[in-house]
C-alpha positions as YAML, in Angstrom:
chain: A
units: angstrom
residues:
- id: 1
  name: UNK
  ca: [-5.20, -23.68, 18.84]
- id: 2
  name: UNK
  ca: [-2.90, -25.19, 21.36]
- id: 3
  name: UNK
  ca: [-1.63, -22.42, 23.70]
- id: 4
  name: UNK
  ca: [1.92, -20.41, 23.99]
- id: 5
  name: UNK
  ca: [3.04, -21.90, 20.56]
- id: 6
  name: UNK
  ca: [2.30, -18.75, 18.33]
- id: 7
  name: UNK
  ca: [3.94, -15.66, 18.28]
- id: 8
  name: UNK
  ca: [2.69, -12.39, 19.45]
- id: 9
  name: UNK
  ca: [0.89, -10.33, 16.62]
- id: 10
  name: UNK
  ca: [1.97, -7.21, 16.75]
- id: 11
  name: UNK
  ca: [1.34, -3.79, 14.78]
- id: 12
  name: UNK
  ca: [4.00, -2.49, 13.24]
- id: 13
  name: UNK
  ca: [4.87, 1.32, 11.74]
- id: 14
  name: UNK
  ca: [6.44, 0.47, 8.57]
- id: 15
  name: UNK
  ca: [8.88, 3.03, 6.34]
- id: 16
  name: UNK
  ca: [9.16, 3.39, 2.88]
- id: 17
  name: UNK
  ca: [12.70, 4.63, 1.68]
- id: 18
  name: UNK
  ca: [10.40, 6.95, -0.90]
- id: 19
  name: UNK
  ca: [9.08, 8.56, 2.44]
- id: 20
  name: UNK
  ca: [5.44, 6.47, 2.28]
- id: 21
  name: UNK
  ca: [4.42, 5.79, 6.30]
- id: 22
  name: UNK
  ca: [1.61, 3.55, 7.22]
- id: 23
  name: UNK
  ca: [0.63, 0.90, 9.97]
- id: 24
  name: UNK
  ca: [0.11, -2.68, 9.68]
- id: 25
  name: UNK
  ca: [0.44, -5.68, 12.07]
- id: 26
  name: UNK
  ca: [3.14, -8.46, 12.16]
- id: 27
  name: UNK
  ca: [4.79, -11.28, 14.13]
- id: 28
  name: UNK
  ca: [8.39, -9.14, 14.02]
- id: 29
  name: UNK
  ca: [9.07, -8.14, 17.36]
- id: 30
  name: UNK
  ca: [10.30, -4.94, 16.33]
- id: 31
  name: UNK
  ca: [8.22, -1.98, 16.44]
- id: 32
  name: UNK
  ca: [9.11, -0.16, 12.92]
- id: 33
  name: UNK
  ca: [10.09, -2.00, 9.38]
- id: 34
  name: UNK
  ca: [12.12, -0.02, 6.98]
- id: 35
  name: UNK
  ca: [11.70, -1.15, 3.06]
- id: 36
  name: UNK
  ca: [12.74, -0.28, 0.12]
- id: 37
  name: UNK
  ca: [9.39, -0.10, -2.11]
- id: 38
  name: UNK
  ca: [5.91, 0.12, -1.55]
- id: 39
  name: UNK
  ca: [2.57, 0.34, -3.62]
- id: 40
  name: UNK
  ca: [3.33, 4.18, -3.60]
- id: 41
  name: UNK
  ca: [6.69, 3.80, -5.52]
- id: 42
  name: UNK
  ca: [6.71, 0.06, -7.09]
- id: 43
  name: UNK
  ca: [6.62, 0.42, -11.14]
- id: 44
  name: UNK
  ca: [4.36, -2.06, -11.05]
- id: 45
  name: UNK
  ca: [1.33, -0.08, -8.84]
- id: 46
  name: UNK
  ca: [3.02, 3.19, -10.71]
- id: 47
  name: UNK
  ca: [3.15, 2.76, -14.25]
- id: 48
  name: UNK
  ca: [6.36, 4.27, -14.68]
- id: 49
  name: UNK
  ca: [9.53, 2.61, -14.72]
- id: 50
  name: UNK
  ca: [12.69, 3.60, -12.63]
- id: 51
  name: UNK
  ca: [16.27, 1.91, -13.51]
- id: 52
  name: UNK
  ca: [19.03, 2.60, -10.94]
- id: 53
  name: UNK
  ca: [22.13, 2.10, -12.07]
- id: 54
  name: UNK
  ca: [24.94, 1.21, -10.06]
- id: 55
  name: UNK
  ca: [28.61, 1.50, -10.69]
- id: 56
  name: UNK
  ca: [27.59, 2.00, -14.72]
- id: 57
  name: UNK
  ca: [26.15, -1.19, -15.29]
- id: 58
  name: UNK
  ca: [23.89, -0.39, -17.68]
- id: 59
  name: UNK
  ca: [26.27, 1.62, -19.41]
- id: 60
  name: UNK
  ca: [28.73, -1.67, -19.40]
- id: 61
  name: UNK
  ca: [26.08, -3.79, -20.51]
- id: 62
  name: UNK
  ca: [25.05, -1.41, -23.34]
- id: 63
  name: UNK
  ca: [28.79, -1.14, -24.24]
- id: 64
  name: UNK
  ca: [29.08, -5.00, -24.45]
- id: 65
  name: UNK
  ca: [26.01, -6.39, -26.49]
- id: 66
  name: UNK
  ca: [26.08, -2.75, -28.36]
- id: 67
  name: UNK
  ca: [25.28, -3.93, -32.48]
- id: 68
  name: UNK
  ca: [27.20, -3.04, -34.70]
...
């Protein structure tokens, strides 16, 4: 490896919005990482689904390709 081209590897303390904390290491140079899902809270590691719905936009789309 040639020398002073990489960047420092780091750990980081990284945040789950659902409240989930653990430690891993990055090249950010921050110290802490806030996301927004994890293998705590993803559907997919979960099982169980979660819609959010913003601003009624499944209710709009429901309303629009409604059958009838």
């Amino acid at each position: 490896m040639k020398p002073e081209i990489h960047p420092e590897y780091n750990e980081v303390a990284v945040t789950c919005s659902c409240g989930n904390n653990f430690k891993t290491h990055s090249t950010l140079s921050k110290a802490e990482l806030l996301i927004e899902s994890c293998s705590e809270c993803h559907p997919f590691y979960t099982g169980k689904q979660r819609i959010v719905d913003t601003a009624g936009r499944v209710d709009k789309f429901n309303k629009r390709y409604q059958r009838g």
